[in-house]
C-alpha positions as CSV (number, residue, x, y, z in Angstrom):
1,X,26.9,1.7,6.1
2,X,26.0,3.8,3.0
3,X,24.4,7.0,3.6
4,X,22.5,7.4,0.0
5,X,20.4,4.5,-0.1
6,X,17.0,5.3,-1.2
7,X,14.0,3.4,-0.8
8,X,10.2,4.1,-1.7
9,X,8.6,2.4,1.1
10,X,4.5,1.7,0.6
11,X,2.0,0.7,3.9
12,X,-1.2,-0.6,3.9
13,X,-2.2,0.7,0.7
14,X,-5.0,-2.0,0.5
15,X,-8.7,-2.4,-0.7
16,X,-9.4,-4.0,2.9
17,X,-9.2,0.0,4.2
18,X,-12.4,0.9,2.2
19,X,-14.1,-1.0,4.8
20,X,-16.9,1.0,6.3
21,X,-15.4,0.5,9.1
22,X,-12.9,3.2,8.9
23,X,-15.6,5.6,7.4
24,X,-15.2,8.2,4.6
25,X,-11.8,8.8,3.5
26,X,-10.0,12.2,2.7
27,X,-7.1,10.7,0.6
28,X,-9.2,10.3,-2.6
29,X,-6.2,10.5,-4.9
30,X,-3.7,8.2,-3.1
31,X,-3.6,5.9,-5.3
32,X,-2.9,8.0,-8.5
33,X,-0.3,9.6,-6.2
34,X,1.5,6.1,-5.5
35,X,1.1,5.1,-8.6
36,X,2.8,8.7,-10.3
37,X,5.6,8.3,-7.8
38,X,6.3,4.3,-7.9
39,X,6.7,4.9,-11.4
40,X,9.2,7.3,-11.4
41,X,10.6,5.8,-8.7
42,X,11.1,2.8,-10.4
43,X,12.5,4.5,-13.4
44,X,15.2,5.4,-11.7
45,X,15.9,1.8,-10.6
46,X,15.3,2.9,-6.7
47,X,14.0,0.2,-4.0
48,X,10.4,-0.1,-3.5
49,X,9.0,-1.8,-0.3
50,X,5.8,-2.6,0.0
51,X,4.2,-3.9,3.4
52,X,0.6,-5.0,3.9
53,X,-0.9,-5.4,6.8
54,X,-2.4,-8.9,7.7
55,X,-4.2,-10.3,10.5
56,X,-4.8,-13.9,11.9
57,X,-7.9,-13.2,13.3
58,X,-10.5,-14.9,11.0
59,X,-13.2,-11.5,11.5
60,X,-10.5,-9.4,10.5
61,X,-11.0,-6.9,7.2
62,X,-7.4,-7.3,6.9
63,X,-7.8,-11.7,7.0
64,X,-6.7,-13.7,3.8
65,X,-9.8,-15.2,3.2
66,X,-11.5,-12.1,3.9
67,X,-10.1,-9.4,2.5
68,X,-9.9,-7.5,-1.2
69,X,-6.6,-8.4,-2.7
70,X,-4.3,-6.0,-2.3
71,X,-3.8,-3.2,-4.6
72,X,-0.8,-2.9,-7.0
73,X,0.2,0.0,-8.6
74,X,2.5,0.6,-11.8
């Protein structure tokens, strides 16, 4: 097993949690942060993970037919 892998790994970074539901947020530059470090990140030919969270459950924010498309960075 190699011990320097490296991998920029990226959860739930979605439009679906700007839901009122989760009220105000306290993270208002997130996204430019992502964005600054999955660029370099990628510059230096690193892995990059992304997950997004889904749900089956046809109320859900987080639904496909529901929910904001997810938001890509870089």
């Amino acid at each position: 097993m190699k011990t320097n892998q490296k991998a920029f790994i990226i959860v739930d970074v979605q439009k679906a949690f700007e839901h009122e539901k989760w009220g105000e947020r306290n993270n208002l530059e997130a996204e430019e942060n992502i964005s600054r470090l999955l660029t370099f990140w990628r510059e230096k030919g690193w892995k990059v993970i992304h997950i997004q969270h889904t749900s089956d459950k046809p109320n859900s924010v987080f639904h496909p037919a529901i929910r904001a498309p997810f938001q890509r960075y870089g």
